[in-house]
N, C-alpha and C positions, 0 to 999 in steps of 0.2 A: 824560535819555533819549538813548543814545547813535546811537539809531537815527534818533530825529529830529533830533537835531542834523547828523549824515552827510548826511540828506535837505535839509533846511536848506538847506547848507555848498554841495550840488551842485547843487541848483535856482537857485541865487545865480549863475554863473558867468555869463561874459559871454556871447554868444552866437557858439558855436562857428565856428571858422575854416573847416571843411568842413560842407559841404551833408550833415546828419546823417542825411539818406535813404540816402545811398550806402552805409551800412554795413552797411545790413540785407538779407537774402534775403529776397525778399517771393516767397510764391505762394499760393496758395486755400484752401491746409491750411495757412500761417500762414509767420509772419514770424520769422527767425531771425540770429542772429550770437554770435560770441564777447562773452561779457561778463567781461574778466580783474578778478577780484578777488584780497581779504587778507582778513584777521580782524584786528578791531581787540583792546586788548590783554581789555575784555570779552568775547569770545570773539563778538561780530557780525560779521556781512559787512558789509566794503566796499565800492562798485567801484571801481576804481584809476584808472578813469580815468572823470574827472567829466562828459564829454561823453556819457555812456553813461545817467547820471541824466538829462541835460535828453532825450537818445531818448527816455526812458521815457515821460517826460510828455509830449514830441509826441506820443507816439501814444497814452494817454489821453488827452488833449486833444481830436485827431481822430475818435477813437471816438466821443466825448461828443458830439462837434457832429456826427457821421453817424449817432447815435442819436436825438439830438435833431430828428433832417429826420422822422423816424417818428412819435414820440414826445413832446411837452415834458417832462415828467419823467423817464426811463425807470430801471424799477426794472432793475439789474444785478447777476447775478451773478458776483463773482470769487475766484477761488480758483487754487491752485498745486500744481506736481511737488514734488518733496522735491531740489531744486535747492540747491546752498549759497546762489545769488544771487539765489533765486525771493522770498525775503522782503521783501528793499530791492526788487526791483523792484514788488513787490505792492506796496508802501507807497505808494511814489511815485504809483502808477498810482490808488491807493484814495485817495492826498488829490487828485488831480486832482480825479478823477470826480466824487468829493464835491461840493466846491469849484466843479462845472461844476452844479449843480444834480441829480446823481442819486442815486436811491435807492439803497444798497448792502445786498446780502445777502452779510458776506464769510465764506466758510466756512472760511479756510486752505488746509492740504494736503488735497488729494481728487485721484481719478484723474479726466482728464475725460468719463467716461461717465459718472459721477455727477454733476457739475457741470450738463453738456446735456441730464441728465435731469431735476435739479431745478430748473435756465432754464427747465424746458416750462413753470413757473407764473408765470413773470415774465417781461421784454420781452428780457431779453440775456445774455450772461455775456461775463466775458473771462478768459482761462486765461493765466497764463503758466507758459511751457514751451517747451522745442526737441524734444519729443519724444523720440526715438530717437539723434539728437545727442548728442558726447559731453560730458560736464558743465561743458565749461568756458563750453558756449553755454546762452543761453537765448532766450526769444522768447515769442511771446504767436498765441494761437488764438484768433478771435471766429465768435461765435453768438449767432442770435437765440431764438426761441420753439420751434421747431422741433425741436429737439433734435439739430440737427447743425451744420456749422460754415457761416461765410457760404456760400452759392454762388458759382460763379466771378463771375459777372456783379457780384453785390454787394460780393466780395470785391476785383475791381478799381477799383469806386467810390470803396472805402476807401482802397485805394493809391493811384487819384489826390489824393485830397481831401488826405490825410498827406503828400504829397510838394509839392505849393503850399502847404499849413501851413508845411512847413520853410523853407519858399524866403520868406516872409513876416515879416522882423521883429518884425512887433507880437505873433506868435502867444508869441517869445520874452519879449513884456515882461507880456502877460499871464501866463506861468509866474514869472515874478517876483510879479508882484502877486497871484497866491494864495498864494505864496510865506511873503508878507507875512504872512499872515492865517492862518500853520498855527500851531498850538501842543498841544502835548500832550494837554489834553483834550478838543480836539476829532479827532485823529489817533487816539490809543490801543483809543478804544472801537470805532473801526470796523475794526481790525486782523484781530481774529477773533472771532466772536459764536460761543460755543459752544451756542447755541439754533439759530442757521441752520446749524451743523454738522451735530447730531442731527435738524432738519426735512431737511437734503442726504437721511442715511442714509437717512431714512425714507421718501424719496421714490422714492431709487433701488431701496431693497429693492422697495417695490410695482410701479415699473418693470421690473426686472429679471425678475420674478416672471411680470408682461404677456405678456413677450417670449421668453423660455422656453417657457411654455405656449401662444404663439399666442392667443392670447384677449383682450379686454380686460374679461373679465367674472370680475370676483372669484368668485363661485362654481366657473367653470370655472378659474382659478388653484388651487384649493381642493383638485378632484378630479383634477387633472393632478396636485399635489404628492403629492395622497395614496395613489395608483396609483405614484407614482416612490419613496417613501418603502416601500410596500408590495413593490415588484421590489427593493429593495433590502434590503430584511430576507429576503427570499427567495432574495438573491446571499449574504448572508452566513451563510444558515445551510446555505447547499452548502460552507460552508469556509474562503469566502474574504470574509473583512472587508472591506468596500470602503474606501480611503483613498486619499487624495492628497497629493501633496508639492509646494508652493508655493516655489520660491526668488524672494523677495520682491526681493531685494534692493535694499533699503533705498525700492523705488516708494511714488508714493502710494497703490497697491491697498494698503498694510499700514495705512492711514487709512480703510480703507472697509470697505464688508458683507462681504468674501470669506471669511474664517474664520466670524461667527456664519450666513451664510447657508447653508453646506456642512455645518459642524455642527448649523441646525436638520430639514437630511434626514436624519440620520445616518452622514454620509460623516465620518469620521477624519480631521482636517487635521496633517499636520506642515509645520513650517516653519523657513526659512534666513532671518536680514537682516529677521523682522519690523517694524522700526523704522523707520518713513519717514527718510531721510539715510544709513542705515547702506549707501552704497554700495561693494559691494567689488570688482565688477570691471564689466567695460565694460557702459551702457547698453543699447546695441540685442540684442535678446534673439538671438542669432544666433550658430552656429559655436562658438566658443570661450568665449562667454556662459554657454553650457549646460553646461558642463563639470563646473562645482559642483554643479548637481543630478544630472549623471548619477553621477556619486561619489559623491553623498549615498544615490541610489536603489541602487547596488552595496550600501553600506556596509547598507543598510536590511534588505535583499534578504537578504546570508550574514550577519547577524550582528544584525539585530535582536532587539531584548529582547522583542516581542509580536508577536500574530498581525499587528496592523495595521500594525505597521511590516516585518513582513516581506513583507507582499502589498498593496503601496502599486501601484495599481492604475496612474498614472505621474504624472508630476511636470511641472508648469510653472512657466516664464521670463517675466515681464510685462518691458516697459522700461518708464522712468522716470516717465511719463505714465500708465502704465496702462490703453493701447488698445489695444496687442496683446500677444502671450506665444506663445512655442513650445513646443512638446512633447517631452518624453523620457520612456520606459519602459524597464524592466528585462524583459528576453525570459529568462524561465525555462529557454527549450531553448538558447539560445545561450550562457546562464548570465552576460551583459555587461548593461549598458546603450543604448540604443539611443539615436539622435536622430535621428528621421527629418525627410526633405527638409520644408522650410514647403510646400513646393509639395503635397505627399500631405497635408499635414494641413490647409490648407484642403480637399483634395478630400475628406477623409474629413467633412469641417463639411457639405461640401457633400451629399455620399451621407447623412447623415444627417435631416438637413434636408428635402433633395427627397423622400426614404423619408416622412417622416413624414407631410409634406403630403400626395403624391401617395395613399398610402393610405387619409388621411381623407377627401380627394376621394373617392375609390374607393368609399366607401360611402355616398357620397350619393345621393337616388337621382334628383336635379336634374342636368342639364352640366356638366360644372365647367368651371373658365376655363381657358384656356392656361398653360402656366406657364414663366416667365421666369427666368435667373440673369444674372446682371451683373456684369463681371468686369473683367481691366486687361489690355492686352497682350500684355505677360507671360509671363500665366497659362499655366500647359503646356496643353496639347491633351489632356490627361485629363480634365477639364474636360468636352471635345464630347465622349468618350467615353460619359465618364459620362451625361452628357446624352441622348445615346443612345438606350440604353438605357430612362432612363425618362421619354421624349418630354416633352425639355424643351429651352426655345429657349435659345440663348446670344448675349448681346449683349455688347460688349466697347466700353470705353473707352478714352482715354488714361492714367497710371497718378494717381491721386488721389482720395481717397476723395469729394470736392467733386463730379466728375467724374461715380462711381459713383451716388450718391445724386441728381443730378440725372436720370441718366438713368432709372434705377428708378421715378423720380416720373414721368416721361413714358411710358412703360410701364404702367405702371398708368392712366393717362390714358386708354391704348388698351384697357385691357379684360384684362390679362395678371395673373397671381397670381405677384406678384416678395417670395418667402419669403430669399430669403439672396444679399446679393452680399457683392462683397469682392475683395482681391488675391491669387492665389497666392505671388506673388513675393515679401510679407512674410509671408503664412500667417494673414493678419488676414481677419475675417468680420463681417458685420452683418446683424444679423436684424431684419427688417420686425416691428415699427414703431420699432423703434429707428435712429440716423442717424450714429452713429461707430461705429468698431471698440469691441468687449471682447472682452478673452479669458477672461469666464465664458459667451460663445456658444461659444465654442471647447471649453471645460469640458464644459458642456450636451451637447452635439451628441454628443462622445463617450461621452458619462458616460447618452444614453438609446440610443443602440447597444447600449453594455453592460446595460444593465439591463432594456430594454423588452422584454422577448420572448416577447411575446403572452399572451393571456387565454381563449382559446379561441372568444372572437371574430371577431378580427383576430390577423394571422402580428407577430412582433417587428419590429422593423424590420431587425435584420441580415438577419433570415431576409427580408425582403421585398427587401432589396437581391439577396443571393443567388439568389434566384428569377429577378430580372430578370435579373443578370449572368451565368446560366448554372451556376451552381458551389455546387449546395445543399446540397452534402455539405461545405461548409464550418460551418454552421449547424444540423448534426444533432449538434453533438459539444458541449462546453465548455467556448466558445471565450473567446481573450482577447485586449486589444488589439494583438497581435502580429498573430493571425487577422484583425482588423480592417483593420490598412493591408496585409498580404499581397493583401487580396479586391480592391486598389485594382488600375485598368488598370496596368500596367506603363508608366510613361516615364523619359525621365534627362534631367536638367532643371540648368541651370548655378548655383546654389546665389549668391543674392543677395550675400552676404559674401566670396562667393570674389576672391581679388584678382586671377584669369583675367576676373572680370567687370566692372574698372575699370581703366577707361582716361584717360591724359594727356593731349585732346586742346588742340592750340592753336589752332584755328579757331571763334572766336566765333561766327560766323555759320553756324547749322548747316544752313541752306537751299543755302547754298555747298558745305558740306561734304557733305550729300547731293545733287546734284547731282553733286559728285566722285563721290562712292561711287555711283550711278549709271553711269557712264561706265567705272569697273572693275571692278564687279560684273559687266555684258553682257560685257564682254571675258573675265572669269575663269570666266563660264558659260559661253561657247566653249569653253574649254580643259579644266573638268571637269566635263562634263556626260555624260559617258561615262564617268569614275569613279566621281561620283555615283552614279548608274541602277545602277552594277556592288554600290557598297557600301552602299548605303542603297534603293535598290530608286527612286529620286527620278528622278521624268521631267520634270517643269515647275513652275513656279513662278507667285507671285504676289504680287504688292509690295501692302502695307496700310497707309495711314497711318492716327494715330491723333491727333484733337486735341481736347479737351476731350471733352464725352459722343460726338462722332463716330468712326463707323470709315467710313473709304474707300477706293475702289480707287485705288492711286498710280499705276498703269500709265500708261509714257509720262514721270511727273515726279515723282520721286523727295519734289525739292524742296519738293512742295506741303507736307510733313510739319511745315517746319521745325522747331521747337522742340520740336515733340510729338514720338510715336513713330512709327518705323519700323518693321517687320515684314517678311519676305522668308518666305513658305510656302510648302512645298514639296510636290509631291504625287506619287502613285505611280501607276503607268500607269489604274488603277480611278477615278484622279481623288478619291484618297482622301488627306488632310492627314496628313504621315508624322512634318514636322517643320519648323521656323523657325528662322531667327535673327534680331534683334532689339535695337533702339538707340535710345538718347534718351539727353540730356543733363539730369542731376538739376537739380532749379530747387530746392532747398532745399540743398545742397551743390554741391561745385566739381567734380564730378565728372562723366564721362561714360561710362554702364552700357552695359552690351554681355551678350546673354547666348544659349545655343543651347536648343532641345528635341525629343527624337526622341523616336520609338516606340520601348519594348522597355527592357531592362535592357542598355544597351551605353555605359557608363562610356568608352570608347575612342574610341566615333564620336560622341560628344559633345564630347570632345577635339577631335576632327581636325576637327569644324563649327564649332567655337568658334575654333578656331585660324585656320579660312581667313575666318571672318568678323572676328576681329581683326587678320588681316593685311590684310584689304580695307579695311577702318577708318583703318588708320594710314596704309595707302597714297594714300588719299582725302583725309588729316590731310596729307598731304605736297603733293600738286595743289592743293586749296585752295590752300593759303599761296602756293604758286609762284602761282597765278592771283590772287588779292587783290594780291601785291607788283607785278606786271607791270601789274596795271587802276593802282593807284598810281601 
C-alpha cells in the first residue's frame, strides 16, 4: 500500500530542524500553508517534503488532546476538499486520531457544510482544506457540535496548545510510537467508510431542508417544499423551465446533495467539472473564476438544444471547500452574460431572506422580535440601505465568519431575530440555524424570489421587497433575475479580487502603521475636504475599528484597530453614510486588502477614493518604516 508506506517513511523522520508552527497561517477560520507535492509512479500524492507529514500529525495530535480536555473518547468527524494533497493529509491525521483514542466517522471528499452538519450528531469533525487558497495549499478547519467552526476564543486555545506541542520533543517521539503500531489493516478501513458517507448525505439533505424553510419541523419542511415545487411548476408552464448551471469545478459540492436535491424540486441542473479533483481553473470563485460559466450560460442561451438549457435561470461558482459560490446570469436584453458584484449578491440573499421573515412576522398577530443581520466591515452600505427600508438592525463585525456567528449568538441572547448574516465582500451567507457559509443559501434565497410570488394570501416576496423599496412597478410585469439585482440600492463597491485591492505592505506591525495612517490621513483631509464635499457631496467623517465580534469608534487612535479592520465613513451634510474606505491585513494570506464604497453607480469616484486611500496607505507604509528604523 503505497500510501501507507509514504505515511510510514514521513512520520519516521527525525524531528524537524525548524519550530514546525512557524509555517502555518493560523486564524479562527483555520490554519493554512503550501503543501508542495508529486505523484508517485502509482499515480498517489506525495508531499515532497517530509516535514509537512510530521505538521500533520502535530496538529492531529493537538486536536486529540484538546478534544480529549471535553471529552475522553470523542467521536470525530473527518473529511476533505478535492485537494491533490487532502488524502495523505487525511490519512496521516486519521491514523493519529485513531491511535489517540478517538472514534472516527471518516467520510472522504464532502463540502464542509455537509461535514458541520453531520458533526451536529457527534462531538467534532476536522476538515482538511485551505479553502479558497490556491491548490498548492492546504490546511485543516476544526468544529465541534455546533455546526460551525471553533470560535475565536476556542480556536486560540488550540493554537496555543499546538504551538508548545511543537516546541516539546516527546510530542515527536510519541508520533514515532504510533508510528510503530500502524499497518494496513488497521489504516485502510478507517480511510473512507462509505456507510458514514451516505449517513453525511442524509443528514445534510434533512439539514439543508431545516434551513431553507426556517423550521425545524419536518411537516413544515414538507409544505414549504411543496408550495416551492408547486410556484415552480407554475414558473414553468408561463414558458420558462427553471434551470441552473453549476460550474463545479472539480469542488467537493459534486460529492454531495447539490444535483439530487435541485432535481428532487424540479429545477433542471446542468453542469461543468462534476468530478471532485477535476480542477480546471483557479479556486476562489471570483473575477476570472466565473468566466467558464459565463460562456457556458452564453453557449446555452443562443444555441441550446432545449428549452431548459436555453432558459437556465443563472449559473453558480462554489470554490474548493464548497462554502461559498458566485453568481452569473445571462441577461436576455443585453443578450451577454452577466457577473454581478459578490457584494449585490449577498444583498440580494439578504433582500430575500429579510422579505421572507419579515412578512411572516407580519402575520402574526403576536410582537415580533427585532430583527438583526450581521455582517463584516466590508460589506457596502447597501446593506444599511436595505435595512432600511425594512426596519432592520445592522451589526458588523471584523471580517470572519468565527467572528459573525459569534456575534449573531449574542444577539439572539438579547431577544433579536438574527435570520441571515454573512460577508459581502466574498458574497457568502449563512442562514440561521445553520453556522458556515453555503452557496445553496445563496441558491435558495434567489431561487424563492423567483418563484414565491404570492397565493393570494400574502404578496410574493419580490413584490414585498418592491413595496418597501418604493418601485412596485417592478413586480407587476415578468420579471427575471436581471429585474432582481436592478431593484438593489445602487453602490460601487471595490470588487475583492481586484488587484487595486491588494497591497505590498512592509510594516508588520500594523498598529504602527495605522498610527501612521492616522497622522496622514488628518493632514490629507485638510487638503481635500473641499473636493471631497464638491465631488461626492462628503462633509465628515468617522474612524471605526473592527476586532473580532466588536465594532468601535476609533476617534482619537487610529491604532486601537491593530490587526483588525479599519473603517474611515464618510457622511454627507444630512449626517447620512455616503461611503468608506477600508483596510486590514489578511491573516490567512500574505496580503494587505484595501478597498472603497460609495453611493450611486459612479465606477470613477470609486477610482479616485480608492486611489487616495491607497496612496495614504503606502504613504503611511513609508513613515512607519522610517519610524520603526530610527526607535531601532
Amino acid at each position: 500500500m503505497s500510501l501507507l508506506n509514504s505515511l510510514i517513511t514521513s512520520l519516521t523522520l527525525p524531528q524537524p530542524a525548524q519550530p514546525l508552527h512557524l509555517s502555518l497561517t493560523r486564524s479562527p477560520s483555520g490554519w493554512r500553508k503550501v503543501f508542495p507535492y508529486a505523484f508517485t509512479p502509482e499515480r498517489t500524492v506525495t508531499l515532497t517534503q517530509k516535514a509537512d507529514a510530521v505538521l500533520s500529525a502535530q496538529v492531529a495530535l493537538s486536536y486529540a488532546r484538546f478534544l480529549k480536555k471535553k471529552v475522553p473518547k470523542p467521536r470525530v468527524v473527518i473529511a476533505r476538499d478535492s485537494r491533490p494533497t487532502g488524502e495523505i493529509i487525511s490519512a496521516i491525521c486519521t491514523a493519529i486520531l485513531h491511535l489517540e483514542g478517538c472514534s472516527l466517522r471518516c467520510v472522504g471528499v464532502g463540502p464542509i457544510p455537509e461535514i458541520a452538519s453531520y458533526a451536529r450528531n457527534y462531538d467534532a469533525f476536522l476538515y482538511i482544506s485551505a479553502s479558497h487558497n490556491p491548490i498548492e495549499y492546504n490546511g485543516f478547519k476544526f468544529g465541534l457540535n455546533d455546526g460551525g467552526v471553533l470560535s475565536p476564543t476556542q480556536a486560540q486555545q488550540l493554537s496555543e496548545d499546538f504551538v508548545a506541542q511543537c516546541l516539546r520533543p516527546a510530542s515527536f517521539q510519541k508520533i514515532r510510537e504510533h508510528c510503530a503500531t500502524l499497518n494496513a489493516s488497521i489504516l485502510e478501513p478507517l480511510l473512507y467508510n462509505k456507510t458514514h458517507k451516505q449517513e453525511s448525505l442524509h443528514s445534510y439533505d434533512l439539514f439543508i431542508r431545516e434551513v431553507i424553510a426556517n423550521s425545524p419541523k419536518e411537516t413544515e419542511h414538507r409544505a414549504f417544499f411543496h408550495r416551492f415545487t408547486q410556484q415552480r411548476a407554475a414558473y414553468s408552464e408561463q414558458g420558462t423551465p427553471l434551470s441552473i448551471l453549476i460550474d463545479f469545478n472539480g469542488s467537493a459540492r459534486a460529492a454531495s446533495i447539490d444535483r439530487r436535491l435541485l432535481e428532487s424540486l424540479g429545477v433542471a441542473l446542468f453542469s461543468i467539472a462534476e468530478t471532485p479533483g477535476d480542477i480546471r481553473h483557479r479556486i476562489v470563485p471570483e473575477g476570472s473564476s466565473l468566466t467558464a460559466c459565463a460562456q457556458a450560460l452564453t453557449e446555452a442561451a443562443t444555441r441550446g438544444s432545449s428549452p431548459e438549457e436555453r432558459s437556465i435561470a443563472f449559473g453558480f461558482v462554489p470554490d474548493c471547500d464548497g462554502d461559498r459560490g458566485n453568481i452569473v446570469y445571462y441577461d436576455q436584453t443585453l443578450n451577454r452574460a452577466v457577473i454581478p458584484h459578490e457584494q449585490a449578491v449577498f444583498a440580494l440573499s439578504v433582500v430575500s431572506e429579510i422579505c421572507e421573515l419579515s412578512r411572516n412576522l407580519h402575520m402574526q398577530p403576536h410582537r415580533a422580535p427585532p430583527i438583526a443581520l450581521v455582517t463584516n466591515g466590508p460589506t457596502s452600505l447597501r446593506v444599511e440601505a436595505i435595512a432600511q427600508l425594512l426596519d432592520v438592525h445592522v451589526f458588523r463585525t471584523e471580517v470572519g465568519e468565527a467572528h459573525l456567528i459569534e456575534k449573531a449568538h449574542l444577539l439572539r441572547k438579547e431577544g433579536y431575530c438574527v435570520r441571515i448574516l454573512g460577508e459581502g465582500s466574498n458574497g457568502g451567507s449563512i442562514l440561521h440555524p445553520a453556522a458556515v457559509r453555503d452557496p445553496l443559501h445563496t441558491v435558495f434565497a434567489l431561487l424563492k424570489l423567483l418563484l414565491l410570488r404570492g397565493d393570494g394570501k400574502q404578496p410574493g416576496l419580490f413584490a414585498w421587497w418592491c413595496a418597501h423599496s418604493h418601485q412596485t412597478e417592478r413586480a407587476q410585469h415578468a420579471f427575471t433575475i436581471s429585474d432582481l439585482f436592478a431593484s438593489l440600492p445602487a453602490y460601487t463597491t471595490t470588487p475583492t479580487h481586484d488587484t487595486r485591492a491588494l497591497l505590498q505592505i512592509r510594516t508588520t506591525d500594523h498598529a504602527l502603521l495605522k498610527s501612521a495612517y492616522q497622522r496622514v490621513f488628518e493632514r490629507r483631509w485638510a487638503q481635500e475636504k473641499d473636493t471631497l464635499k464638491k465631488r461626492f457631496g462628503i462633509c465628515s467623517y468617522r474612524p471605526i475599528l473592527y476586532r473580532g465580534r466588536e465594532q468601535q469608534d476609533a476617534a482619537g487612535d487610529f491604532s486601537r484597530s491593530a490587526n483588525g479592520g479599519l473603517k474611515i465613513q464618510f457622511y454627507n451634510e444630512h449626517q447620512e453614510a455616503v461611503a468608506f474606505v477600508w483596510m486590514r491585513g489578511s491573516k490567512t494570506e500574505p496580503i494587505f486588502r484595501i478597498s472603497a464604497d460609495l453611493k450611486g453607480n459612479d465606477e470613477a469616484g470609486e477610482a479616485a477614493l480608492l486611489q487616495l486611500h491607497a496612496d495614504m496607505v503606502r504613504e503611511a507604509d513609508r513613515c512607519a518604516l522610517s519610524c520603526a528604523d530610527t526607535t531601532s
